[in-house]
N, C-alpha and C positions, 0 to 999 in steps of 0.2 A: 657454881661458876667455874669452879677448878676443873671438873670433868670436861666440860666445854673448851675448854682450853687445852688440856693435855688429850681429845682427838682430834681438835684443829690441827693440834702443832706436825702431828706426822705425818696429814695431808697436805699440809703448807709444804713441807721437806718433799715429799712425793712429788707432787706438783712441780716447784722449783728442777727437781730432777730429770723429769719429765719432759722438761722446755728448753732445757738447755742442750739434749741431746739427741743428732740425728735419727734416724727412721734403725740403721744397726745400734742404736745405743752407744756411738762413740761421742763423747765429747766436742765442741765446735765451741769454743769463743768467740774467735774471732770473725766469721764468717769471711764477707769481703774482703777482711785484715790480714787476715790468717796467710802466712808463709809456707807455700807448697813448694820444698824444694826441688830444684829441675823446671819448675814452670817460668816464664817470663809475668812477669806483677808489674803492676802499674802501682805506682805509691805518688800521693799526691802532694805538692809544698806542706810541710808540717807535719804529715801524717806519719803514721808510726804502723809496721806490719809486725806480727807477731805470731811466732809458731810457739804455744807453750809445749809441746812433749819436747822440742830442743833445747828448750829455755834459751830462746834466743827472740830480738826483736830490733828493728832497722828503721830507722828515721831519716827522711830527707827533709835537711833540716836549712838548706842553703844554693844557692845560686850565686857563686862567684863572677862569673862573667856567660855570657852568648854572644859570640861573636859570629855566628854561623852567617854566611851570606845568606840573605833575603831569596827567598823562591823566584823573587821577578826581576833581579839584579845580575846584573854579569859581574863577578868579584874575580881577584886575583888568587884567592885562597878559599878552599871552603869555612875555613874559620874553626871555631871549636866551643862549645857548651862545657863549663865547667861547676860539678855540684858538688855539694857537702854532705854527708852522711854520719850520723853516729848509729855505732853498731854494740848491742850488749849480747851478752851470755852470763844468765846468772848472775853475778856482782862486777863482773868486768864491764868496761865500756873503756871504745875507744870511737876517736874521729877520723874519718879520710876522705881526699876527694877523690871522683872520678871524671874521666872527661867521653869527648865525644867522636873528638880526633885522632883518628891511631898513630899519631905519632907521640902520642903522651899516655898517661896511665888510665885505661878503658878499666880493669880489671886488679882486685884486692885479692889476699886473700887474709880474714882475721879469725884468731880461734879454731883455723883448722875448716872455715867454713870460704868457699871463694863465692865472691861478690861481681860479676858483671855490669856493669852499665849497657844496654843495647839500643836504646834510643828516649831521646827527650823533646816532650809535646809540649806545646805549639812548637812547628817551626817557622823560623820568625818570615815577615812579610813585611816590605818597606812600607805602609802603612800602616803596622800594629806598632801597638806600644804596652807590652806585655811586664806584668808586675810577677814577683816570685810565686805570689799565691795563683798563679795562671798555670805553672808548669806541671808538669808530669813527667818523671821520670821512669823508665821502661826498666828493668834490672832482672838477674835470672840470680839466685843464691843457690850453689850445690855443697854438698857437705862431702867433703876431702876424702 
């Protein structure tokens, strides 16, 4: 029995190895998740991106208000989408919002890493009635 088990095991580890790493042999966690900085990511209500060689990872974790005028509406303002973020590196973690409006804060920067906001999905339509878990925020993260 023991023999059987001590060449499973370093097949098993092989394997495991094997599957977790693209076609060069680099590591991928997170696939979809995963934080390429410089790219524009979509990160969805709740969802969490994550670049581990940064040791870093960004949650959109909140919808404070959308006020953006409706696509079929004539408004006086275009209004403004404002979200929540928490942002970690390693043991640190911090919270901020960002919005939609350039007359308010589009852009962070935490950790030495700047945080974008570039656009937030759905935009609304005087017939929808959109819950947090609907949205999608557009974000670009570069490192300083």
């Amino acid at each position: 029995m023991r023999k059987i088990y001590l060449l499973t095991h370093p097949l098993l580890i092989a394997f495991i190895i094997f599957n977790i790493c693209n076609d060069d042999g680099i590591f991928e966690p997170g696939g979809d998740n995963t934080i390429v900085l410089g790219d524009t990511l979509n990160v969805g209500y709740g969802t969490t991106l994550q670049n581990i060689q940064e040791h870093i990872w960004i949650t959109f974790d909140s919808v404070y208000e959308d006020s953006r005028c409706p696509l079929n509406v004539d408004c006086v303002w275009a209004g403004n989408a404002k979200l929540g973020f928490t942002f970690k590196q390693s043991i640190r973690k911090t919270s901020f919002s960002l919005n939609t409006h350039a007359n308010f804060k589009r852009d962070t920067t935490v950790y030495f890493y700047q945080i974008s906001l570039i656009d937030v999905l759905p935009y609304p339509h005087s017939d929808s009635t959109n819950t947090a878990k609907d949205y999608t925020a557009q974000i670009v993260v570069k490192k300083e």
